[in-house]
N, C-alpha and C positions, 0 to 999 in steps of 0.2 A: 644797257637799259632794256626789260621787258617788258611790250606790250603786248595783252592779251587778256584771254580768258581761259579758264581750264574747266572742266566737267568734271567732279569727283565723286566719287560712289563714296560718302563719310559712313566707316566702321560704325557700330554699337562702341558705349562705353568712354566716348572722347569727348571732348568738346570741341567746335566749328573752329577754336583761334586753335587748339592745338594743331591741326588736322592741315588750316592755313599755314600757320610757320612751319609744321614740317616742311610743306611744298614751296615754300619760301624759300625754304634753305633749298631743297634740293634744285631748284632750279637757279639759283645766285641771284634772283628777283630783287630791285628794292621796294619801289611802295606795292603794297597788296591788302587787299581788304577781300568779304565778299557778298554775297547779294541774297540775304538772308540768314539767318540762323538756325542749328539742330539741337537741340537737345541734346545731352551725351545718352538720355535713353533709344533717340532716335536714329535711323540710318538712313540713305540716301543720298537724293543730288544736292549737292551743295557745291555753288559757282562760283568758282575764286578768280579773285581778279590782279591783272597787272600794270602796275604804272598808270598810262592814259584810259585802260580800259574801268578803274574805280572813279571816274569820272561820273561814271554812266549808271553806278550802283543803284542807285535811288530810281529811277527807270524800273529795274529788274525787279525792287524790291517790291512797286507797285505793282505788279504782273500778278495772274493767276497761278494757284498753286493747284497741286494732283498729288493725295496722298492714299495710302496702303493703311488703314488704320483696324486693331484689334481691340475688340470692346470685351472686358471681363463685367458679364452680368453679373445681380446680385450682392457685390462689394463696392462700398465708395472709400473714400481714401479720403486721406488729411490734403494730399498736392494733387489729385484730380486721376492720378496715375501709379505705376505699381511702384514706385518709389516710398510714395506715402505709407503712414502706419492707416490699416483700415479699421474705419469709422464703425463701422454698418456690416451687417452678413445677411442677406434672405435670400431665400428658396427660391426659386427660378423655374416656373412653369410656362415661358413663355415659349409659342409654337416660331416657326421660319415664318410664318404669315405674318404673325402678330409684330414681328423682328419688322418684316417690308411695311407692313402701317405706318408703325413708329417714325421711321425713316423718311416716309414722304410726308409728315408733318414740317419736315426741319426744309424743304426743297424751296429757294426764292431766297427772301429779303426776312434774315430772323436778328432778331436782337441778343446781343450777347454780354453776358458781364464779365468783363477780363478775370484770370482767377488771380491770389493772393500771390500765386508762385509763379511770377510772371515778370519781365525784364521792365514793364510798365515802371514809372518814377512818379514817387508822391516828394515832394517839396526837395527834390535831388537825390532821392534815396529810391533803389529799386524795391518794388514792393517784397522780391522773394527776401529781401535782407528783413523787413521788415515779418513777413509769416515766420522766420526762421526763427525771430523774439518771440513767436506768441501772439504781434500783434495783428489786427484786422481794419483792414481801414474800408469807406465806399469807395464805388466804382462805379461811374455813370455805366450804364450800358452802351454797346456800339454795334449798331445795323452792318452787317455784312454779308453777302451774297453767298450761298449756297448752290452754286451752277449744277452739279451733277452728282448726287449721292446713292450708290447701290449695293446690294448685299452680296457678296461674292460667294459666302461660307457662313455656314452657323452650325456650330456643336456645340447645346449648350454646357457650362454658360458662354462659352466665349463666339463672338460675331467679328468675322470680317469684311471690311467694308474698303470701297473706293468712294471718295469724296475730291472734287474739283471747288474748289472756292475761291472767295477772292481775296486780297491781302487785306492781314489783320483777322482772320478768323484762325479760333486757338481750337484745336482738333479734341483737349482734353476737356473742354468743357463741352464741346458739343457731343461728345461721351458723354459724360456727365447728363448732359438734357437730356438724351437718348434715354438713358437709364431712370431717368424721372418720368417720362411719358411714359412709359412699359409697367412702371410700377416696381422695379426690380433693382434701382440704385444700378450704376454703372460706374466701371473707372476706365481709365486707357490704358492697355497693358503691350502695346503694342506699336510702332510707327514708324511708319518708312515714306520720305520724299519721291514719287515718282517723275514728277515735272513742275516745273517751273518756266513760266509762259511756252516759249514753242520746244523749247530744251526738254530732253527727257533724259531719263537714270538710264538705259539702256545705254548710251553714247559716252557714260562715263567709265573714267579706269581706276579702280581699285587702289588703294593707297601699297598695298604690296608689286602691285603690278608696275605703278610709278617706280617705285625703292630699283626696283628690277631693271630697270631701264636704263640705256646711258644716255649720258647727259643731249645729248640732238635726237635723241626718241623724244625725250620728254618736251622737247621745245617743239616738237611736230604735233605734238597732241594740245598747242597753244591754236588756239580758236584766234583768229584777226578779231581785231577791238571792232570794226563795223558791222563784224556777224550780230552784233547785241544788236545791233539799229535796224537788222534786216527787215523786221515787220511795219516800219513806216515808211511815211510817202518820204521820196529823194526830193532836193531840191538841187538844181547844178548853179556855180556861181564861175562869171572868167576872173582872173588876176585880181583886177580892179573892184570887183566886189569883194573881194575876199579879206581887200584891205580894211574897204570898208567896215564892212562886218567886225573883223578882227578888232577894229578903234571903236566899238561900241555904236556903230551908227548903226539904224533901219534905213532898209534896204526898203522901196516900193518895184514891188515886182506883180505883173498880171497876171494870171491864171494862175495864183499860191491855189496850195491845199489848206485848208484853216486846220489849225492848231499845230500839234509839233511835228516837223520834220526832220529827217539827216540829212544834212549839209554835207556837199562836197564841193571842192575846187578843182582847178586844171590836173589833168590828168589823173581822176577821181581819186583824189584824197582827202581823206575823210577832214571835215572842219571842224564837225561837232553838232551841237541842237539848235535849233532854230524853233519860233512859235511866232505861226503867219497870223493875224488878224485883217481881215478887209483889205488885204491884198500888199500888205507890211508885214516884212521878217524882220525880227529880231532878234537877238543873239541868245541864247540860252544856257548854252554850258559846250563850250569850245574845247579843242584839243589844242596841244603846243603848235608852233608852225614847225615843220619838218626840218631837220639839219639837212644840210646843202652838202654833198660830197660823197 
């Protein structure tokens, strides 16, 4: 049994399950999931997880992201990106200035409309199954935070950008907006993951790099499942709370930190999540209790 986490630089041209089950297999892993998704246009980090540590997915997936993105001025597309057949062609006289404007309209709290080619589900069906028919459905808009967005490079027409946001903003529509404020129609032609909450793409290894490896390199490059919990408050529990805990009861404990912490037991191992309110833990999302031996 593998618990853990892996760091992966995901190739162009794959998808995220294929990219996982290779490293499935090559590691003799059983359960694995991971903690977001790429595009097969996009490259980057992508955080695969093992056994106890897909516990914890849903955590990560809420985390902020840091992305590498290239904006093709002047063309917009049918899927928002350079996959699409393009829609539109205009001339592109916009200066690097005009680029920086743009840009810091989008900075804060912007509303965005999921696009048609999106994993998004109308009545059980993902909308991209549905744009593939032709069809078009609405989409409420959805407020999501833009922390950090700056111009790295601009030759026009193509602009590269760093953008930090928060989960649930789609990179290709806010291309897309980008290229709407400018005047100039924009698509995404371009994207790379560079971090994912405190995780960066720099720390990861190559999917050839893995292939290359024998089998205890690779298991050395497994992140402990509590490095995911590192950014919150600990809480320590002895024997007897832990049982507690473990049968579903709240814990009253003095000096909690309000909202969710990592839980550990006797001789710090890991428990799981916890969420204090007014000085009450309760159980959140646990780990197995450790084999003995």
């Amino acid at each position: 049994m593998i618990d853990g986490a892996l760091l992966l630089d995901k190739p162009l041209g794959v998808t995220s399950n294929f990219v996982l089950q290779k490293v499935k297999r090559l590691l003799a892993a059983g359960k694995a999931g991971h903690a977001g998704t790429l595009d097969p246009l996009a490259s980057g980090l992508l955080i695969a997880l093992f056994g106890e540590a897909t516990k914890f997915a849903g955590m990560l997936l809420d985390s902020e992201k840091e992305y590498r993105a290239t904006l093709k001025l002047g063309e917009t597309t049918a899927t928002g990106d350079a996959e699409g057949k393009v829609l539109q062609s205009r001339p592109v006289n916009a200066t690097r200035q005009d680029v920086e404007q743009a840009l810091s309209r989008f900075r804060g709290e912007i509303e965005q409309v999921p696009p048609m080619h999106s994993a998004l589900k109308r009545d059980g069906v993902p909308l991209y199954k549905l744009a593939r028919r032709g069809e078009s459905v609405e989409r409420a808009p959805r407020r999501v935070r833009i922390l950090e967005i700056e111009l790295l490079e601009y030759r026009n027409p193509l602009a590269e950008i760093r953008v930090r946001c928060s989960k649930g903003t789609y990179v290709r529509t806010l291309a897309e907006d980008i290229g709407a404020a400018l005047g100039t129609g924009a698509h995404l032609a371009g994207l790379r993951r560079t971090a994912s909450g405190r995780f960066r793409v720099e720390d990861a290894v190559a999917l050839p790099a893995l292939e290359a490896m024998t089998a205890e390199e690779r298991r050395t490059r497994l992140l402990p499942v509590d490095s995911l919990l590192a950014q919150l408050p600990r809480v320590e529990l002895d024997a007897a709370a832990e049982v507690r805990l473990r049968n579903g009861q709240a814990l009253e404990i003095s000096a909690l930190p309000e909202g969710v912490s990592a839980v550990y037991g006797p001789g710090g191992v890991l428990i799981g999540l916890g969420r204090a309110e007014s000085g009450t833990l309760r159980p959140l999302r646990l780990t197995q209790v450790p084999e003995k031996g």
